[in-house]
ChimeraX commands (.cxc) that place a marker at each C-alpha (Angstrom):
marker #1 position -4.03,-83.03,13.88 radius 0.5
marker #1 position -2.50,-85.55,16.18 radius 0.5
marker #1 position -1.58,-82.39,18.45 radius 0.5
marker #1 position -5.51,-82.03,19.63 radius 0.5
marker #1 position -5.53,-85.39,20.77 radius 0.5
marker #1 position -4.52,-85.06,24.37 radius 0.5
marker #1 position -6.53,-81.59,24.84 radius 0.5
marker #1 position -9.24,-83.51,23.56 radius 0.5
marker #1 position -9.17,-86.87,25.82 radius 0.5
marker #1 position -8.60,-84.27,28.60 radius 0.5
marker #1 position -12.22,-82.53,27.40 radius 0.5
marker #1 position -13.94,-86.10,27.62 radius 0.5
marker #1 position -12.96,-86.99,30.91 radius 0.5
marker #1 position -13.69,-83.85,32.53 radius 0.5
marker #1 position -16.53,-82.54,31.00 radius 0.5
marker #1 position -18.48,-85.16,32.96 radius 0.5
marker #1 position -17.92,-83.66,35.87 radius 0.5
marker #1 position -18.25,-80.14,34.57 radius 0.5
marker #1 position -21.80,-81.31,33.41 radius 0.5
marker #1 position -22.76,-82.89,37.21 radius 0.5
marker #1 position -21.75,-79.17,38.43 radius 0.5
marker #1 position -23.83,-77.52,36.03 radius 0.5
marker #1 position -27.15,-79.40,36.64 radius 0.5
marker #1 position -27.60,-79.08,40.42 radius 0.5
marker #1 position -29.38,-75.53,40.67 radius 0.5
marker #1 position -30.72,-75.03,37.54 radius 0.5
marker #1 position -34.15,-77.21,37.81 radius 0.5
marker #1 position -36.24,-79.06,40.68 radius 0.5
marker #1 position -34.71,-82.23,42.33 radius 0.5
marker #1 position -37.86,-84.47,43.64 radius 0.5
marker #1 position -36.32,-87.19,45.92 radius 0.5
marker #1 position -37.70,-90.48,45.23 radius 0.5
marker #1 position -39.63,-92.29,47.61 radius 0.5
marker #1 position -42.07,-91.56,51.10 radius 0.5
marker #1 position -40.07,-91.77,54.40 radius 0.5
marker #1 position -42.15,-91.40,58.02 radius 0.5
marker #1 position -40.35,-88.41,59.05 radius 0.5
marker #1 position -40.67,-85.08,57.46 radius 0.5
marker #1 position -37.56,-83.60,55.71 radius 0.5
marker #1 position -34.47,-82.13,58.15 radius 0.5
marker #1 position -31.77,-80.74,55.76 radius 0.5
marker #1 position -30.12,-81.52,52.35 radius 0.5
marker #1 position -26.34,-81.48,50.90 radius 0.5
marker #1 position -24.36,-82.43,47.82 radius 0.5
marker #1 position -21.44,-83.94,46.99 radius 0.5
marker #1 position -20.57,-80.89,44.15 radius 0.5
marker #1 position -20.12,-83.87,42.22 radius 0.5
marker #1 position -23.11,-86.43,41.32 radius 0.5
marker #1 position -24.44,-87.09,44.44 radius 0.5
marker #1 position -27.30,-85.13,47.30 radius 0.5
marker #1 position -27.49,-86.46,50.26 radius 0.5
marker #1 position -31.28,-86.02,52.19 radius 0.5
marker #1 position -31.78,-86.29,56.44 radius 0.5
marker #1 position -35.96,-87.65,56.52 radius 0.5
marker #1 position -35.23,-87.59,60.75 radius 0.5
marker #1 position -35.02,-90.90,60.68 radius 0.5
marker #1 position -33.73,-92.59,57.71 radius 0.5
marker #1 position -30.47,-91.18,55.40 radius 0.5
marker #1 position -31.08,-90.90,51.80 radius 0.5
marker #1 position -28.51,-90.50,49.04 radius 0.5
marker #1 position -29.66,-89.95,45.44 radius 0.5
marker #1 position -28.23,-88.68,42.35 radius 0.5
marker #1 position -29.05,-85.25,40.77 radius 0.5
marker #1 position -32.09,-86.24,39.29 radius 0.5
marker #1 position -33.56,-87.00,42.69 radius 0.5
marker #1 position -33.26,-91.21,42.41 radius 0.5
marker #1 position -32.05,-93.27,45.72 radius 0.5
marker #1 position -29.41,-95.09,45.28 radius 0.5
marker #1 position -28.63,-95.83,49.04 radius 0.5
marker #1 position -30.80,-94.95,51.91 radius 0.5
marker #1 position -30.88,-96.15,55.85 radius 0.5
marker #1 position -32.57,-96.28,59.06 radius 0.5
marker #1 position -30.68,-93.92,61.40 radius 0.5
marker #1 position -31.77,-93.26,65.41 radius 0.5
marker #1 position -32.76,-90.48,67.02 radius 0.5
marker #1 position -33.32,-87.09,65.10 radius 0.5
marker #1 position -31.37,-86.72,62.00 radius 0.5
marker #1 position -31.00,-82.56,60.99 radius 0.5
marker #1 position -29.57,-80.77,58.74 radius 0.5
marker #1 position -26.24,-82.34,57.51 radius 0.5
marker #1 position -23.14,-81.32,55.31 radius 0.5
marker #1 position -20.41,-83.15,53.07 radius 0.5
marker #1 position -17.12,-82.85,53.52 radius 0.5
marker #1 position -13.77,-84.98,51.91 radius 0.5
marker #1 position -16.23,-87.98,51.24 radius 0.5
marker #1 position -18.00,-88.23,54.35 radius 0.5
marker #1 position -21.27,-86.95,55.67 radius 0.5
marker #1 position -21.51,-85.08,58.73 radius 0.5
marker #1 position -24.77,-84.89,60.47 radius 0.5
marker #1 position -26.28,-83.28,63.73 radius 0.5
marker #1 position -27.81,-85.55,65.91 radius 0.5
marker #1 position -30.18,-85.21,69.07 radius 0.5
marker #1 position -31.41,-88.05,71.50 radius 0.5
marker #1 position -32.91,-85.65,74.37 radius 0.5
marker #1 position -35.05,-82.63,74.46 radius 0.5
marker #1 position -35.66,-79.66,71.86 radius 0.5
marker #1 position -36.16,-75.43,72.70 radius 0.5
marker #1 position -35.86,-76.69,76.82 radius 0.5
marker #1 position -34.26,-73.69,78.59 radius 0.5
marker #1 position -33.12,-75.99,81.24 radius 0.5
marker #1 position -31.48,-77.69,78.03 radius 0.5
marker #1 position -31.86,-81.19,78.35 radius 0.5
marker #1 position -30.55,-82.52,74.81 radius 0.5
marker #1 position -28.52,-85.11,74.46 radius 0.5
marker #1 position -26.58,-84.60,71.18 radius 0.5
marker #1 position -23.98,-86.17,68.85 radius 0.5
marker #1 position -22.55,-85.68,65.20 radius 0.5
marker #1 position -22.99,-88.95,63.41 radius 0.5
marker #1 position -19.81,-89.31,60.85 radius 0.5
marker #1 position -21.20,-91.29,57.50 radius 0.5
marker #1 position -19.06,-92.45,54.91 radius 0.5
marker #1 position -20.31,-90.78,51.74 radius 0.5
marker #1 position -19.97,-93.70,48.86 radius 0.5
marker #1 position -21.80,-96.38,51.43 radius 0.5
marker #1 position -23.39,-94.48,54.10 radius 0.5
marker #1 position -21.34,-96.86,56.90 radius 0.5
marker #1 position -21.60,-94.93,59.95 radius 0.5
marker #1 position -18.28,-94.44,60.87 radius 0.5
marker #1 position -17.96,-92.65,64.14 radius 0.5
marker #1 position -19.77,-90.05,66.49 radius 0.5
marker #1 position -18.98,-87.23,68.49 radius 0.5
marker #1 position -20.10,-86.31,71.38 radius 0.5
marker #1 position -21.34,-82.18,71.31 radius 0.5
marker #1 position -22.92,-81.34,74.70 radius 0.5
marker #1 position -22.44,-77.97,74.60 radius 0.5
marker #1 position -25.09,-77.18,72.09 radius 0.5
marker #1 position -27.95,-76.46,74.97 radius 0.5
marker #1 position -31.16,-76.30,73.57 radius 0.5
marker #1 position -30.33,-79.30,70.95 radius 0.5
marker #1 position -28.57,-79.87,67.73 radius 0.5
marker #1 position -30.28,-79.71,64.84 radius 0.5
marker #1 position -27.65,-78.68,61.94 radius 0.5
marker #1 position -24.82,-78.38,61.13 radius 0.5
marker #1 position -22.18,-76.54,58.44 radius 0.5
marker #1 position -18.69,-76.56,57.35 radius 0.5
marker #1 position -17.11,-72.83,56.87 radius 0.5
marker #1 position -13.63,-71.43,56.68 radius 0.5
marker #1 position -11.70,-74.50,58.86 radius 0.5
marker #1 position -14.12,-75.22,61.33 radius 0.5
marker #1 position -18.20,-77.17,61.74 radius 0.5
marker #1 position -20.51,-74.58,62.29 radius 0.5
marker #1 position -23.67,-76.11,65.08 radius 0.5
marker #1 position -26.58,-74.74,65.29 radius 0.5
marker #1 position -30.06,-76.07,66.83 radius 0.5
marker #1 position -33.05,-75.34,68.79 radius 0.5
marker #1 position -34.15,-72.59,70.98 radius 0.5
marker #1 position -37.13,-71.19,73.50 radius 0.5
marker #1 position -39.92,-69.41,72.94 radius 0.5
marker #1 position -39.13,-65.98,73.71 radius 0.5
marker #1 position -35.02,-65.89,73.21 radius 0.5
marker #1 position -34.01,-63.02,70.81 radius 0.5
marker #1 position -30.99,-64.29,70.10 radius 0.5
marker #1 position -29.24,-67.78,68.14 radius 0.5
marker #1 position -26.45,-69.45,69.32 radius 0.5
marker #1 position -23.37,-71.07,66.75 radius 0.5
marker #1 position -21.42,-73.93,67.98 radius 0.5
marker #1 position -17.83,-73.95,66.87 radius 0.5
marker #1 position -16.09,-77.04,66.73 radius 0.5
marker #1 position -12.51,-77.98,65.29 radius 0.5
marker #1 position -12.25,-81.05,62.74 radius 0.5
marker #1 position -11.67,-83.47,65.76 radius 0.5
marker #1 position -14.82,-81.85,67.51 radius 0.5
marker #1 position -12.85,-79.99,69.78 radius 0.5
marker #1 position -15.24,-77.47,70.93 radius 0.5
marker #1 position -13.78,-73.76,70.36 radius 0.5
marker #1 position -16.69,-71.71,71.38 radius 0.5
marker #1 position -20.68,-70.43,71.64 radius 0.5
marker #1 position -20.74,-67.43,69.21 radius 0.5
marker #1 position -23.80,-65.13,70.10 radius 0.5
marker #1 position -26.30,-63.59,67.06 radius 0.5
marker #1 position -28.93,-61.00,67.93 radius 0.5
marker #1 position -31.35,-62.44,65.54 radius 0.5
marker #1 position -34.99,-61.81,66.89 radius 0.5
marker #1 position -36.83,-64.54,67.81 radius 0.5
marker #1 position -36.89,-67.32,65.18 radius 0.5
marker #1 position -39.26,-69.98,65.83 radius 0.5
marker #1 position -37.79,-73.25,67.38 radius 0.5
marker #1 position -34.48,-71.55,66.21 radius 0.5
marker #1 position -32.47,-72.67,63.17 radius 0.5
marker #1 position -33.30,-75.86,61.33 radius 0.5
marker #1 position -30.91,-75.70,58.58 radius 0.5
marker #1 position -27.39,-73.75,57.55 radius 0.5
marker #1 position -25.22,-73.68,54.20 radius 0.5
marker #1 position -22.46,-71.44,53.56 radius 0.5
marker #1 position -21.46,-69.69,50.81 radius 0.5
marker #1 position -17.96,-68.64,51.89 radius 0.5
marker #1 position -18.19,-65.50,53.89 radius 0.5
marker #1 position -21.85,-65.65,54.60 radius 0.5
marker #1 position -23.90,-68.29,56.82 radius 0.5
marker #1 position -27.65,-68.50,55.36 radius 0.5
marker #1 position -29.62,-69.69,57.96 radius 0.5
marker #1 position -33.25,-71.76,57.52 radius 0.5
marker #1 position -36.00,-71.34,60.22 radius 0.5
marker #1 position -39.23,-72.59,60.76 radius 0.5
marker #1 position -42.47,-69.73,59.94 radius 0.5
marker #1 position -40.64,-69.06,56.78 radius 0.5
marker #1 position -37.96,-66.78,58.08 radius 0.5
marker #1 position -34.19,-66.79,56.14 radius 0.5
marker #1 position -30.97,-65.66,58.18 radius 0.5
marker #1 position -28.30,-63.78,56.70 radius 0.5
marker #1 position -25.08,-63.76,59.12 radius 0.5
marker #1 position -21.39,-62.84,58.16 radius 0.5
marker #1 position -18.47,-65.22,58.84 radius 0.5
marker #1 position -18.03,-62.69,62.37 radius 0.5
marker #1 position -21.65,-63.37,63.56 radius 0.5
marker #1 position -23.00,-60.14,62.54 radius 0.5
marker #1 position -27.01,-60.12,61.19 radius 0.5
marker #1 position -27.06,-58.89,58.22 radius 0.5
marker #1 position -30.47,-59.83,56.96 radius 0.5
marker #1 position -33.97,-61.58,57.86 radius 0.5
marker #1 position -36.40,-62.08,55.28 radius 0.5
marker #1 position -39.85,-64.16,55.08 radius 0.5
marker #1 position -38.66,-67.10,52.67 radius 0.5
marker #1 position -39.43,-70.53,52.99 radius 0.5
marker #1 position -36.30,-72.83,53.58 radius 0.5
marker #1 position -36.69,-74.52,56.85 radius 0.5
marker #1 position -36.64,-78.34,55.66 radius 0.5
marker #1 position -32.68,-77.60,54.16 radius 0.5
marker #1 position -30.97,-75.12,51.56 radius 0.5
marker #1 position -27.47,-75.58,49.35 radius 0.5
marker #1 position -25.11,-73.20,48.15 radius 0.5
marker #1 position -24.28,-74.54,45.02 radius 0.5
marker #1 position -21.87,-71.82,43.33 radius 0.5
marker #1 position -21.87,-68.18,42.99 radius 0.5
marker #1 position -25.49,-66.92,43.63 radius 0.5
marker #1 position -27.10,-70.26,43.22 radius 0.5
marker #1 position -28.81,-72.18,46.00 radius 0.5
marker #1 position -31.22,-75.00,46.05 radius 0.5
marker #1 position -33.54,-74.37,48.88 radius 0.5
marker #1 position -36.04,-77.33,49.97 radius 0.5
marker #1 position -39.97,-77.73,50.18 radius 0.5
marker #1 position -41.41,-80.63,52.11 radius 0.5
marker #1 position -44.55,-82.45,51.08 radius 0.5
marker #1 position -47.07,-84.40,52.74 radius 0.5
marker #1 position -49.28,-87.58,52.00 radius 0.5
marker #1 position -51.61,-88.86,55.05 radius 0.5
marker #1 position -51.36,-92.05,53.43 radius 0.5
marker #1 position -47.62,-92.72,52.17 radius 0.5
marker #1 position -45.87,-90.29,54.65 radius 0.5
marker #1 position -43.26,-87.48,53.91 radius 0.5
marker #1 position -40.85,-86.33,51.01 radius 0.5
marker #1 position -38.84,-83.46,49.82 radius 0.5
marker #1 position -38.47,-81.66,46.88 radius 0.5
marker #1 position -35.39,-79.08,46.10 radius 0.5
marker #1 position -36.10,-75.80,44.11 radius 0.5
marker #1 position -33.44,-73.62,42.19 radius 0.5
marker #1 position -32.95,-70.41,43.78 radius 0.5
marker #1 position -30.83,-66.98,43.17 radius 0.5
marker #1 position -29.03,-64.71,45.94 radius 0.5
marker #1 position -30.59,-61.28,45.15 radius 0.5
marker #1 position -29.47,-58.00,44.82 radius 0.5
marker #1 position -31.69,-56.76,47.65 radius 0.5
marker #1 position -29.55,-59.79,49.98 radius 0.5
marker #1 position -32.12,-62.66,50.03 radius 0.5
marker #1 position -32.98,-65.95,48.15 radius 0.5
marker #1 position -35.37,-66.08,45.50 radius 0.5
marker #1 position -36.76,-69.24,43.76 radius 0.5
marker #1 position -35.67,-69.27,40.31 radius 0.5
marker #1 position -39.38,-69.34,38.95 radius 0.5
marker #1 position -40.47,-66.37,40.82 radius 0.5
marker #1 position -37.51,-64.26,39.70 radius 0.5
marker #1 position -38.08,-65.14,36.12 radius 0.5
marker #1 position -41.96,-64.63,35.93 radius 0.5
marker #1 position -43.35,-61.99,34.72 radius 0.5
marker #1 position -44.48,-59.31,37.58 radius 0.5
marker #1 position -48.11,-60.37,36.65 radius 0.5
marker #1 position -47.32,-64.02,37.03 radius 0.5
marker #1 position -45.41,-63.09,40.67 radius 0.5
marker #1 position -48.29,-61.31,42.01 radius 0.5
marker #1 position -50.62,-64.02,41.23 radius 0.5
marker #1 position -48.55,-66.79,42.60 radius 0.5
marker #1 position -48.04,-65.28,45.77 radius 0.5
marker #1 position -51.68,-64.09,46.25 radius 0.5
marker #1 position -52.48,-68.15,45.22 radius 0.5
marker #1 position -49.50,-68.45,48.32 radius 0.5
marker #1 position -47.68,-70.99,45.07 radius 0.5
marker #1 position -44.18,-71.58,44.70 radius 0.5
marker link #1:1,2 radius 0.2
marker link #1:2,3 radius 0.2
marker link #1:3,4 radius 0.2
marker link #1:4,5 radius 0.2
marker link #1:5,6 radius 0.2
marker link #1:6,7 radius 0.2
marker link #1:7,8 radius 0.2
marker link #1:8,9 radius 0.2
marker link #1:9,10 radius 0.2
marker link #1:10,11 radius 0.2
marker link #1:11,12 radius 0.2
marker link #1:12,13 radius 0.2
marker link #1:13,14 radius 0.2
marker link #1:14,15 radius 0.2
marker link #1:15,16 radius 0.2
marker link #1:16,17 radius 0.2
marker link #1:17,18 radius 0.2
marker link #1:18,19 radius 0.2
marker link #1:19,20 radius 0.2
marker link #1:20,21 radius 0.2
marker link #1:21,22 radius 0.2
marker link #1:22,23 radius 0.2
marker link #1:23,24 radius 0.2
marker link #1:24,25 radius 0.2
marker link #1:25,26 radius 0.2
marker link #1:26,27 radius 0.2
marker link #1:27,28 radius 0.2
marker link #1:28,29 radius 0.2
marker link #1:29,30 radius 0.2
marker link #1:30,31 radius 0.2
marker link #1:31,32 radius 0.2
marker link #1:32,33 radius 0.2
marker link #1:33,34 radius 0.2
marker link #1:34,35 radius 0.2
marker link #1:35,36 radius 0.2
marker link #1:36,37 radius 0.2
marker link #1:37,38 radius 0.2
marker link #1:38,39 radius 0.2
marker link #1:39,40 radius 0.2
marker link #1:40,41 radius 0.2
marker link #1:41,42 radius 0.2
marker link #1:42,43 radius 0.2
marker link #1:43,44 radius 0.2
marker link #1:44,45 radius 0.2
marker link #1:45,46 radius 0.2
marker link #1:46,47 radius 0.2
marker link #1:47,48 radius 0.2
marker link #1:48,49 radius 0.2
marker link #1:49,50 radius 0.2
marker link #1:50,51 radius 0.2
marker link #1:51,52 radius 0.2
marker link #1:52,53 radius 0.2
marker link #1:53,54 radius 0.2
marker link #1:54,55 radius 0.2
marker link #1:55,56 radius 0.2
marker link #1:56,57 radius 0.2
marker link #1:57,58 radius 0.2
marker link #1:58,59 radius 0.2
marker link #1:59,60 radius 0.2
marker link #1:60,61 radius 0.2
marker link #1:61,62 radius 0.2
marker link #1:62,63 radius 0.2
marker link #1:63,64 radius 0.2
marker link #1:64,65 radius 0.2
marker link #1:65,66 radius 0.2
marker link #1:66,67 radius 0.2
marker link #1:67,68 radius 0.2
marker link #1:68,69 radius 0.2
marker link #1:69,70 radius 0.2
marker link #1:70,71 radius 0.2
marker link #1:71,72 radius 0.2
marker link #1:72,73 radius 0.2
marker link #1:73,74 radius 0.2
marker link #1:74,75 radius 0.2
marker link #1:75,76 radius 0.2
marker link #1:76,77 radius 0.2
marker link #1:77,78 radius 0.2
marker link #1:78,79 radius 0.2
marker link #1:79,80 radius 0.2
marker link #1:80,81 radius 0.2
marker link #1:81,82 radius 0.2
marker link #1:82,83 radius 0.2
marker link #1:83,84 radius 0.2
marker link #1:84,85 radius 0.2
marker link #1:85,86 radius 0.2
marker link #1:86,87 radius 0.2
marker link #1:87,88 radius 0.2
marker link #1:88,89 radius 0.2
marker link #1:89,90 radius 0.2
marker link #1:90,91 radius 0.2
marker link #1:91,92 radius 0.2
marker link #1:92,93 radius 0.2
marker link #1:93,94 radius 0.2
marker link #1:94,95 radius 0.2
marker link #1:95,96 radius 0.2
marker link #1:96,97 radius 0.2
marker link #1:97,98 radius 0.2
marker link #1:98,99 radius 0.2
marker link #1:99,100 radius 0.2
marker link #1:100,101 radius 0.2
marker link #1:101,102 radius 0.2
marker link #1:102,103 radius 0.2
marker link #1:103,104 radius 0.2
marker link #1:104,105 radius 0.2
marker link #1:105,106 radius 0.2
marker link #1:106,107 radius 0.2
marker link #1:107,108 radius 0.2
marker link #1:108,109 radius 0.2
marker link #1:109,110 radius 0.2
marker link #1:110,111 radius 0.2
marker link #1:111,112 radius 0.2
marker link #1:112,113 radius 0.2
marker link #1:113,114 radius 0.2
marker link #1:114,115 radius 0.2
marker link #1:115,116 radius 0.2
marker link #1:116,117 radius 0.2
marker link #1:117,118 radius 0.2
marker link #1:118,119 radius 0.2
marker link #1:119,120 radius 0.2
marker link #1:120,121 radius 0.2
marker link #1:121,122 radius 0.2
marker link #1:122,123 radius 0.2
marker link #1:123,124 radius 0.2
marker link #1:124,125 radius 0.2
marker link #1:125,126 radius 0.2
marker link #1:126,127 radius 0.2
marker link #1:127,128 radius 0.2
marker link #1:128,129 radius 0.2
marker link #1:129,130 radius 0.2
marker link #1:130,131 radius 0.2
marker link #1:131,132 radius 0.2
marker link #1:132,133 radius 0.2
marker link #1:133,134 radius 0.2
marker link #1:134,135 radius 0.2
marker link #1:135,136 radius 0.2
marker link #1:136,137 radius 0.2
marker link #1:137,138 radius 0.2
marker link #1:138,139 radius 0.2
marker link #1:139,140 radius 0.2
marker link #1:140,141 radius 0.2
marker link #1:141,142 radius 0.2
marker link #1:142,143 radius 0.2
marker link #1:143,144 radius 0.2
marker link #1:144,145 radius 0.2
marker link #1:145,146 radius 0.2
marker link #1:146,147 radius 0.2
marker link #1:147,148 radius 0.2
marker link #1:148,149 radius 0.2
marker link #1:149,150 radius 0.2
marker link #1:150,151 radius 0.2
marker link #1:151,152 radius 0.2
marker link #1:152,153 radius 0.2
marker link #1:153,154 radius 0.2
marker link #1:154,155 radius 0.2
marker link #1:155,156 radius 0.2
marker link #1:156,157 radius 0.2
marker link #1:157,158 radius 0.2
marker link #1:158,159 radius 0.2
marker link #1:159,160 radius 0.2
marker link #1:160,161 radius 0.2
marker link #1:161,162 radius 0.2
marker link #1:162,163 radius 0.2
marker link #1:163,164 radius 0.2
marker link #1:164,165 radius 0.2
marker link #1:165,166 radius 0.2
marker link #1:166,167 radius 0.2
marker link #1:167,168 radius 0.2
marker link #1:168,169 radius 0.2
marker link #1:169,170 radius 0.2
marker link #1:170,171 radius 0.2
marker link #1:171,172 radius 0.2
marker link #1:172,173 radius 0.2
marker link #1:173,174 radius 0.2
marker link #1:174,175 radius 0.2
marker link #1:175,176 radius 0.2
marker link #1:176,177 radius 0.2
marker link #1:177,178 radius 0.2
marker link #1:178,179 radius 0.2
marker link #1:179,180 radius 0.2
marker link #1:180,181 radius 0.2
marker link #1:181,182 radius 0.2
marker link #1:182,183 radius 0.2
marker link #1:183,184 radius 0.2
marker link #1:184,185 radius 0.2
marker link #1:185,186 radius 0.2
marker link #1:186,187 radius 0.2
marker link #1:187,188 radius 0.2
marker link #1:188,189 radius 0.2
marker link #1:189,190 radius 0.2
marker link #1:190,191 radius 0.2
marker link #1:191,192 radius 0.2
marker link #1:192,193 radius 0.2
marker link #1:193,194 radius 0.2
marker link #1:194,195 radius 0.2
marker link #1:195,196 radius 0.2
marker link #1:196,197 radius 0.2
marker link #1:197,198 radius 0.2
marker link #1:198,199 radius 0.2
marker link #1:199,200 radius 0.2
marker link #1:200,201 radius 0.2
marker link #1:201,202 radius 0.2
marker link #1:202,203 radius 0.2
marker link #1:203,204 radius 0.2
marker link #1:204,205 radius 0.2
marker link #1:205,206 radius 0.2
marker link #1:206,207 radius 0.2
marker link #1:207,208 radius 0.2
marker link #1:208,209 radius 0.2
marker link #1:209,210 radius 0.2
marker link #1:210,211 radius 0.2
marker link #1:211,212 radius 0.2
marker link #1:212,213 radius 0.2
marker link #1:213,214 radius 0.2
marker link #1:214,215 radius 0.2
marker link #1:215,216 radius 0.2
marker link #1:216,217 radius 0.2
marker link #1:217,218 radius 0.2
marker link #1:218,219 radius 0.2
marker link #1:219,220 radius 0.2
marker link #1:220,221 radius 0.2
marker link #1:221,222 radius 0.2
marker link #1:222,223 radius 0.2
marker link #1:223,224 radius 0.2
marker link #1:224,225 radius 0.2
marker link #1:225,226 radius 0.2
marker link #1:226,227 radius 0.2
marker link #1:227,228 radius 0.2
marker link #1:228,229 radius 0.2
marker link #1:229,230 radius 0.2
marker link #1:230,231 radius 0.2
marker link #1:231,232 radius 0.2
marker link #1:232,233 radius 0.2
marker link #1:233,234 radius 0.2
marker link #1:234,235 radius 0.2
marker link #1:235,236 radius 0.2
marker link #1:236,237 radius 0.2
marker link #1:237,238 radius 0.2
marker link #1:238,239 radius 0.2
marker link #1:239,240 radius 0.2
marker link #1:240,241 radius 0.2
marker link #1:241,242 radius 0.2
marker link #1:242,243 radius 0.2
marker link #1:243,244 radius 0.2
marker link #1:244,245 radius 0.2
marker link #1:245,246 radius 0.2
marker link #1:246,247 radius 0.2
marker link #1:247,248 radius 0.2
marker link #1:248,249 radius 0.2
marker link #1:249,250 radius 0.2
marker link #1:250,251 radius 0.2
marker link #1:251,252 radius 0.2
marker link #1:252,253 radius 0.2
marker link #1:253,254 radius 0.2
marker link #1:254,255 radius 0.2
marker link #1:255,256 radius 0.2
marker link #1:256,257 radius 0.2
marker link #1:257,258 radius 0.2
marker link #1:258,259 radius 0.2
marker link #1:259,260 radius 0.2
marker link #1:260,261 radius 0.2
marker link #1:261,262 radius 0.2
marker link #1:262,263 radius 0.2
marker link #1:263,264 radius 0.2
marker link #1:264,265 radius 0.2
marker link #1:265,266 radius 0.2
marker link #1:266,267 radius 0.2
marker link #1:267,268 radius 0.2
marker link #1:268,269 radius 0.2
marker link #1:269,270 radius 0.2
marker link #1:270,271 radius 0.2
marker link #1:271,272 radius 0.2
marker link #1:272,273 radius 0.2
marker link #1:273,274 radius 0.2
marker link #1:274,275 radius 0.2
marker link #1:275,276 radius 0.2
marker link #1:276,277 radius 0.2
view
């Protein structure tokens, strides 16, 4: 018997974080807490951590949703994304969806255990303001605001050092205030926009997919076909928070929450005619 030890020992220390992997995507995550500005974009740590932008304070829970850090950041905080224990996170001091431009952004570089700001970069070319951001096949994916009227989005490439390698042009269709949030799942940049609109768009910048789905407050690939995608909520008297739902890529090309997809058709219908999640 003494040959099973070591396989065994090796079980208990990694089934821990087999079992932190698991959770995140299977059931709602309700971040703890009211903050004063509404939700900007969500991330994990594919470990035990998620990591929530409120504008203007940083929040870092665990998987069940409870804080254990969170800060006061300036400016507008967006969508953000985890990468080798830090947290990346677009930033914008100046003007939103101006066609003269007018923004005045940064990435704001967070240390992921202590949320210590550890450096920023400056990103000027992103015109209309940043307001997320992605990591995908070696590079940071940018993307941000945009005026009334433009039928196209713009994607900000930028090396590891935030050397900017180039504006990468999607014909889209008009997407209200642009894109708000971005995750990638390997090949394949889904894109969140306000007035419930999803992006599809390959690793090439080719629009592949728009559907009317609900995702512009953040959305996480987690593994496979499983997302988390957020929904904000609002109290006049205690302020903002954010919840995340479980979602599935489908085999028509967009997300659907979990819940829907496993209701009954009769259940569906009435939960969208109710406009429920």
């Amino acid at each position: 018997m003494k040959k099973y030890h070591l396989p065994i020992l090796l079980l208990g220390l990694l089934l821990p974080n087999f079992c932190s992997a698991a959770g995140l995507g299977d059931s709602q995550v309700t971040c703890e807490g009211s903050y004063p500005g509404h939700l900007q974009g969500v991330d994990w740590d594919r470990h035990d951590s998620i990591f929530w932008a409120f504008t203007s304070v940083l929040v870092k829970t665990d998987l069940e949703g409870a804080v254990v850090k969170k800060i006061d950041v300036p400016g507008h905080h967006g969508d953000l994304c985890f990468r080798r224990g830090r947290i990346y996170v677009a930033v914008n001091f100046g003007s939103f969806n101006d066609p003269e431009g007018n923004a005045d952004n940064d990435v704001f570089v967070y240390d992921a255990d202590t949320l210590e700001l550890l450096s920023r970069h400056d990103i000027p070319q992103v015109k209309h303001g940043a307001g997320g951001m992605t990591w995908q096949k070696g590079r940071f994916i940018v993307i941000g605001g945009l005026p009334e009227g433009y039928e196209e989005n713009y994607f900000y490439e930028y090396d590891s050092d935030f050397q900017f390698l180039g504006r990468k042009v999607v014909q889209s269709g008009y997407s209200r205030l642009g894109i708000q949030a971005i995750t990638s799942s390997g090949k394949v940049l889904w894109c969140g926009c306000y007035g419930n609109a999803l992006l599809r768009v390959t690793d090439d910048y080719q629009m592949t997919g728009r559907w009317e789905f609900d995702c512009g407050y953040g959305l996480i690939h987690v593994r496979g076909k499983r997302f988390m995608v957020t929904l904000g909520r609002y109290d006049e008297a205690v302020g903002h928070g954010g919840i995340l739902l479980a979602a599935v890529a489908t085999d028509k090309g967009g997300l659907q929450r979990v819940r829907e997809w496993l209701a009954p058709p009769a259940e569906r219908q009435r939960r969208e005619k109710e406009g429920r999640p």
